[in-house]
N, C-alpha and C positions, 0 to 999 in steps of 0.2 A: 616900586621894585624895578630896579637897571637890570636888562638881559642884555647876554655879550651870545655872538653868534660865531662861530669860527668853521670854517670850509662851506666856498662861494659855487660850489660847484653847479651840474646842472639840476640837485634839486638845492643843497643847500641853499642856492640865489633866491627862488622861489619860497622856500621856508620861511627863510628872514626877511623879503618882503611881507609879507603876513605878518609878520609881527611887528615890522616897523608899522603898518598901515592902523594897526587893530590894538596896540598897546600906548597903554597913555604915560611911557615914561620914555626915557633914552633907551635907543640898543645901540649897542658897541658892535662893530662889524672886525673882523680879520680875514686875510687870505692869502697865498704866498703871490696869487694872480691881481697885483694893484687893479685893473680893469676892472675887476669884479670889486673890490672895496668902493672902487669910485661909482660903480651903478649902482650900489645902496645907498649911500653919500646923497647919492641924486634924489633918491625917493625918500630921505630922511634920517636916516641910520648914521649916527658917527664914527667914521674909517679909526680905526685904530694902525701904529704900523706897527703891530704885533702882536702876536696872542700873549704875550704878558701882559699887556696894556689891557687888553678886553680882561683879565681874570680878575688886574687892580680894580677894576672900573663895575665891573657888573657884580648883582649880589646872586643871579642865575648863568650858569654858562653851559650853552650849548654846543658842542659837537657835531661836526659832519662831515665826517673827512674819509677818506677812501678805504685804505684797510689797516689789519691786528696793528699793522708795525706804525701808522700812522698816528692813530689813536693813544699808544704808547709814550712814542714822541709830545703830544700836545701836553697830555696830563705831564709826564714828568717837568716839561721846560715851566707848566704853569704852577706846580705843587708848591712852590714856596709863599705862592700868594693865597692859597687857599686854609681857609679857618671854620670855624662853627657857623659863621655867618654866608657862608655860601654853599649852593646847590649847582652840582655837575649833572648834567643830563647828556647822555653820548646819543646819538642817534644815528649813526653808523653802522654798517654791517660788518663783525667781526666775528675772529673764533671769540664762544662764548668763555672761554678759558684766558683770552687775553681779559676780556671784559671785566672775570671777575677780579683778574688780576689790577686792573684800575680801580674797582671799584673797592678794593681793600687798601688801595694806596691813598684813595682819596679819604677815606673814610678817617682812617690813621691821621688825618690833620684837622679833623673834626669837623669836615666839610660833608655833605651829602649826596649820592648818587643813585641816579636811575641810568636804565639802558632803557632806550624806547627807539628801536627802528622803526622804522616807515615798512608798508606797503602800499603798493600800486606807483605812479610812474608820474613824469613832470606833468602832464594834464591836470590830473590830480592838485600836485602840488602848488599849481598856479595858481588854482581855484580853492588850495585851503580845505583839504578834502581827501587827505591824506587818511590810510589806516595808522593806528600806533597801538603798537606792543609794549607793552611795560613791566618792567620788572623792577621792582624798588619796594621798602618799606612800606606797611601797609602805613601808615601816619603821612606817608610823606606824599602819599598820590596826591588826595586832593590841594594839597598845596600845589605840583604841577600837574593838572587838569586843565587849569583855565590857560595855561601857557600852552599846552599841547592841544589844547582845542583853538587855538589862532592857524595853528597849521592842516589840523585833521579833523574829520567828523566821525572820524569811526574809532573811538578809542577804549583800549582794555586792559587792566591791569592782567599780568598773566600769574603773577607770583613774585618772589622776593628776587633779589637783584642776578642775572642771569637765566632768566625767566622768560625774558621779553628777547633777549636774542636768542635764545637757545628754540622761541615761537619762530622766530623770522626766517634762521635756516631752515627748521620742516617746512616752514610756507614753499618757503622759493626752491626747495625741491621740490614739494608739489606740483609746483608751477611747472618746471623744464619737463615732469614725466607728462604732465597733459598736455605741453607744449609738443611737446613729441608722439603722441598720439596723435593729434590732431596731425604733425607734419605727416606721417605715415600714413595715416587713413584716408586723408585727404588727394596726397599723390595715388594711392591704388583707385580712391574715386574717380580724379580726375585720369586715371589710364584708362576707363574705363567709360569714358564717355561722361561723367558727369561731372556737370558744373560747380563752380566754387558757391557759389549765388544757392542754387538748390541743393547741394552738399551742405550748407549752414543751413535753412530750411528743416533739410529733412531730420537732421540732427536734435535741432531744439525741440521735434514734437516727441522726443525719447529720453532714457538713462540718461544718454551723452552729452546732454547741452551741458555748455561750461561759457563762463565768461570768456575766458581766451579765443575761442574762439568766435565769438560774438564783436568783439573790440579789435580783432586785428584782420577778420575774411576781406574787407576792403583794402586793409595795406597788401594781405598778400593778394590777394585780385591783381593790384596796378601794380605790381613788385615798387614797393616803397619800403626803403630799406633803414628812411631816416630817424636817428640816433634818438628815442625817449630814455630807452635803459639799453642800455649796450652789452653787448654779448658777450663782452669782454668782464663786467661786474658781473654777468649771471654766469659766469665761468669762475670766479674769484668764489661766488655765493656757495657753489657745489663743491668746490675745493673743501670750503669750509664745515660742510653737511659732513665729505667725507672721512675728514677728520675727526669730526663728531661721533658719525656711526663707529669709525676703527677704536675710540676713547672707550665708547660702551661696551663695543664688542655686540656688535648690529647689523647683519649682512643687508644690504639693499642693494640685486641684482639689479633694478632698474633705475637707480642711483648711478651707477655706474654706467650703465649703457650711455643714459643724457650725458654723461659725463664725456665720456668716448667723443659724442656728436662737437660737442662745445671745444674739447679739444683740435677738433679736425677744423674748425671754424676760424680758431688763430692760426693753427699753421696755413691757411689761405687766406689771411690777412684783415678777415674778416672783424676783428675786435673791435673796432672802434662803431660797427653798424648797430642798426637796431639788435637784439637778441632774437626776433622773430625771423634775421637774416636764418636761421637754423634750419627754416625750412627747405634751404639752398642746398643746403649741405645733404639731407637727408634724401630729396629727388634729383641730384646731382644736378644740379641747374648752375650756369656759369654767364658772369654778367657778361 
């Protein structure tokens, strides 16, 4: 079975090395960034110079490209090449409305589709140890399991096709309200005399321990601000919750708060930093 991989980005790169390293047939690489075709090239993977080329070539093709309108773009330019013989897998973060709206386009050519986002962050991803969400046919998982267990170890079918993004928004709204807990209670901590070091501490022996803040009390300790997931995609992420909640008709006043913060973090040009930069924003700290 050939898998074709399309958007080299900072986890894609890592993705598709996992499966160049761990699969025992060809993968197809594309990217509009050559530099990154060529660094899989390197590690084994055959550059493609286009995603037309990877959808001729591969009988799996994966997805991972940045947002709704991106994802959009890819399937329409590749749908002439897709048949019964092949399986799409997005793995992107988008509204789940665009998603489904791929996943009827592809289907209509008698090709197959899952959405399986990621969570957690290039570390993860380096190491193949990726969560994934998935939404696709109940027949069609385990045919992609053993592919998605090249990239993740935490994997779970959530339900039928939009399923698995529709998990990924609530995730990563979870994430930004504990992310923001954490930036808050941590600033009144520290105004108050207590350390970042025993502020983590004293939290884990209660309710409030959380990964989040267990994985990043060090970045923010040394203000290390550098880019895993950028604050700028967990800005895109929340967009996308919010659209979701206004679809349902769902009020989430602390949806919106996060949202406010992440806002105020591009207009200070903050985008492009780790997302944990948030906590800048909220103790007014200035580099």
């Amino acid at each position: 079975m050939k898998i074709g991989f399309i958007g080299l980005g900072i986890m894609g790169e890592s993705m598709a090395a996992n499966i160049v390293s761990k699969h025992d047939d060809q993968v197809f690489v594309s990217d509009l960034n050559r530099e990154q075709v060529l660094k899989l090239t390197e590690v084994g993977a055959t550059g493609c110079k286009n995603n037309t080329q990877v959808a001729e070539n591969a009988d799996v093709i994966i997805t991972m490209v940045p947002r709704s309108e991106h994802v959009r773009s890819v399937y329409t330019e590749i749908l002439p090449f897709l048949d019964e013989t092949k399986i799409c897998i997005d793995m992107s973060t988008i509204d789940p409305a665009v998603s489904l709206e791929c996943a009827a386009m592809v289907k209509e050519k008698g090709a197959q589709w899952a959405d399986a986002p990621v969570v957690k962050s290039k570390p993860a991803a380096i190491a193949g140890k990726l969560g994934i969400l998935v939404g696709c046919d109940e027949a069609l998982y385990p045919v992609i399991e053993p592919i998605l267990r090249y990239m993740g170890s935490n994997i779970i079918r959530m339900g039928e096709n939009g399923a698995g993004i529709t998990m990924k928004v609530c995730h990563n709204a979870l994430v930004a309200q504990i992310q923001n807990g954490v930036n808050e209670t941590l600033g009144l901590a520290q105004r108050a005399g207590i350390s970042i070091d025993d502020f983590a501490t004293a939290v884990s022996y209660g309710g409030a321990g959380n990964f989040y803040l267990e994985s990043q009390k060090e970045n923010l300790k040394n203000k290390n601000w550098k880019t895993a997931f950028s604050l700028e995609n967990e800005h895109k992420d929340l967009g996308i919750a919010q659209r979701l909640a206004a679809q349902i008709g769902f009020e989430m006043p602390g949806l919106e708060t996060c949202k406010a913060v992440y806002d105020k973090g591009l207009e200070k040009g903050l985008g492009k930093e780790d997302f944990r930069a948030t906590y800048k924003i909220v103790n007014g700290i200035e580099d």
